[in-house]
N, C-alpha and C positions, 0 to 999 in steps of 0.2 A: 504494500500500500504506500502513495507517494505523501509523503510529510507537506502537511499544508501550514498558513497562514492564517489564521481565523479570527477574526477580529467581533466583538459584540458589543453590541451599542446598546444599554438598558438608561432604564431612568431613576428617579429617587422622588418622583413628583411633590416638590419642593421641599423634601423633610431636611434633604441636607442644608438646605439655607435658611433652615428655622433659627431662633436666636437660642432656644429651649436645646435643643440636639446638638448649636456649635458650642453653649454653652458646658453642656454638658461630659463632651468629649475632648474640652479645653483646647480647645481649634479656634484658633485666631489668623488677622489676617498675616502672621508671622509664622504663621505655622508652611511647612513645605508640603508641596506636591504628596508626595511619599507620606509624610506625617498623617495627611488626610487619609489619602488610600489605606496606611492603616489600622485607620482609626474606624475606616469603615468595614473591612475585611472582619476585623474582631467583633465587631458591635452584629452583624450579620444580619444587617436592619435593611427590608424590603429584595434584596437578593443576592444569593452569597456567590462568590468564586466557582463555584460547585463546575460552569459548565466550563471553563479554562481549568480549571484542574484535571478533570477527563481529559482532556484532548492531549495536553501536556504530558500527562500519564501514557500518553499513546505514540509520543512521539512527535507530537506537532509543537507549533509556537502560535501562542493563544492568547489576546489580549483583553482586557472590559474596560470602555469607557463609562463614566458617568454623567452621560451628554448635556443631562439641565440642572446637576449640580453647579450654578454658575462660578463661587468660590475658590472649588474644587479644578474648573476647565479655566479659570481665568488663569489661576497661580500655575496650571502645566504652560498656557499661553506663552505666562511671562519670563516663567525658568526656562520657553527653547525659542524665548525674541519672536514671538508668533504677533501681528498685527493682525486687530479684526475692529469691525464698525460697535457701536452699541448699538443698533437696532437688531443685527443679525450675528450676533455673536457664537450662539449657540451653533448654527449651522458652518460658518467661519471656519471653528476653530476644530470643527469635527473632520472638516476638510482636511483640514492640514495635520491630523491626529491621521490622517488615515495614509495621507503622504508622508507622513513619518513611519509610521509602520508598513506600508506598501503589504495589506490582507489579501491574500487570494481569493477571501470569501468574508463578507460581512454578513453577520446574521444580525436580526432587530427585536430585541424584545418588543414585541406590541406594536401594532396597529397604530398606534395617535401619533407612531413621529411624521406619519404621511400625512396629517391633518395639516390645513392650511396656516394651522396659528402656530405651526412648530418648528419641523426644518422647513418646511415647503417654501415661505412665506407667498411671492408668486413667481414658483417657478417648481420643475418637477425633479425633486430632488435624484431621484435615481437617476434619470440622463444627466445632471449633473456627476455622478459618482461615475457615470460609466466611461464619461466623456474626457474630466479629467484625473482620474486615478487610473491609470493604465494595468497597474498590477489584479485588479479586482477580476475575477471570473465569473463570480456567481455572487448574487444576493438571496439570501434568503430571511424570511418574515416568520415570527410565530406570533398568530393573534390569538387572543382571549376574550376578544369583545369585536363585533364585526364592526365593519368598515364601509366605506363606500367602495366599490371595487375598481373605480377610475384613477383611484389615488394609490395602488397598487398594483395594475394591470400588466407594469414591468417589471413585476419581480422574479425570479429564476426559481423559486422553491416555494409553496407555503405552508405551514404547522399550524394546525388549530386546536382547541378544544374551549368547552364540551363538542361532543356531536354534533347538539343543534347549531352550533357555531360552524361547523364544516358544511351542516346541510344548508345555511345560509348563505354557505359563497358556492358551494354546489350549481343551486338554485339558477344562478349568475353566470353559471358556464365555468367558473375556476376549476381547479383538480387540488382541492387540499388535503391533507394528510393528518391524520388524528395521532394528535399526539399528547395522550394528557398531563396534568400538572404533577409535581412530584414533590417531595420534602426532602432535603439536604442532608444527612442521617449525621454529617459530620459535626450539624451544628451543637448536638448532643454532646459532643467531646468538649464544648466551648463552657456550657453551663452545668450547675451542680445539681444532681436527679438526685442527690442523698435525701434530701428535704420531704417531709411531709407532702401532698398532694394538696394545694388549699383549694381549691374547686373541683368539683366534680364533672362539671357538663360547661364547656366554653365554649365561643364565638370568639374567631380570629379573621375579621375579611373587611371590608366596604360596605357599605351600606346610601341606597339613594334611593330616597322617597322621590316618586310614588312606584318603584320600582316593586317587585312581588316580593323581591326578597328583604324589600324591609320588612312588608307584612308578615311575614311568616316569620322573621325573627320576636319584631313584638309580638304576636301570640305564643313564642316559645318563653317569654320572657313575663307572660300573665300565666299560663298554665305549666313553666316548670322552673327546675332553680338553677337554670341560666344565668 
């Protein structure tokens, strides 16, 4: 099997640039690149290393950015002389994250970075990447929430889950691939399970009224001890 490049682009939908979370992990703006990265590695807050450790274990060279931790992409900016606008910084600088590491394959956590408010702003970020990153072969996308399918129409791979999410780009003509979510087993070695159990029945996810699944949390949380 030939050793790839693999680059992943996730997000942190703005925890990292809370004052509560920099506060917390004494992240200043004196703090280095590396110091952040890991600050976040260890904390293992919204997505851990888990899918660059695979690949790496396999023989490739596998990287993760934190694309809207802005903090975080400014201080890589500044330690490798990276210039970018402030209106589009985030897209910028992921550019030049990508020309630094020259990926054979970019995978994308999630669907929204092809929303118009993110990398897109007005223009279509993938023929940007294919156009000027030369080393790039393949893109591929794992969504968990659908999409418009015009704003991913050029991507080379896609991963979905649940089902109904696959049957939803199905629908649309796409060809996605079910692949579902998973938990990081390593994160267990980070925290202490000696401890008594202090809940018995918990809820760990998102929640958006008027969504179904708010409802059904509130009624789990009237009829049990949630």
């Amino acid at each position: 099997m030939s050793n790839y490049r693999i680059l992943r682009v996730k997000g942190i939908n703005q925890l990292g640039n809370s004052e509560q979370w920099l506060k917390k992990n004494n992240i200043t703006n004196d703090s280095s690149y590396e110091d952040i990265i890991a600050s976040l590695e260890k904390s293992a807050v919204f997505y851990t290393n888990a899918f660059s450790d695979e690949f790496v274990a396999r023989g490739h060279e596998s990287k993760e950015f934190w694309v809207d931790f802005e903090l975080l992409q400014k201080k890589w900016a500044q330690e490798n002389d990276i210039k970018f606008s402030t209106p589009n910084w985030m897209a910028e600088i992921l550019i030049a994250q990508i020309l630094y590491f020259k990926p054979d394959i970019i995978y994308f956590q999630g669907a929204e970075w092809f929303l118009k408010d993110r990398l897109n702003k007005n223009c279509d970020f993938l023929k940007i990447i294919k156009s000027d990153c030369p080393s790039v072969k393949k893109t591929i996308l794992y969504s968990g929430y659908p999409t418009f399918e015009k704003s991913i129409q050029n991507i080379d791979l896609l991963f979905c889950s649940p089902p109904s999410i696959c049957n939803f780009y199905k629908k649309r003509g796409l060809n996605p691939i079910l692949l579902y979510h998973a938990f990081d087993k390593n994160i267990l070695n980070r925290i202490s399970t000696k401890d008594q159990r202090k809940y018995d029945f918990t809820f760990a996810g998102s929640l958006r009224a008027p969504e179904s699944r708010y409802w059904m949390i509130r009624k789990l949380m009237s009829d049990t001890d949630l």
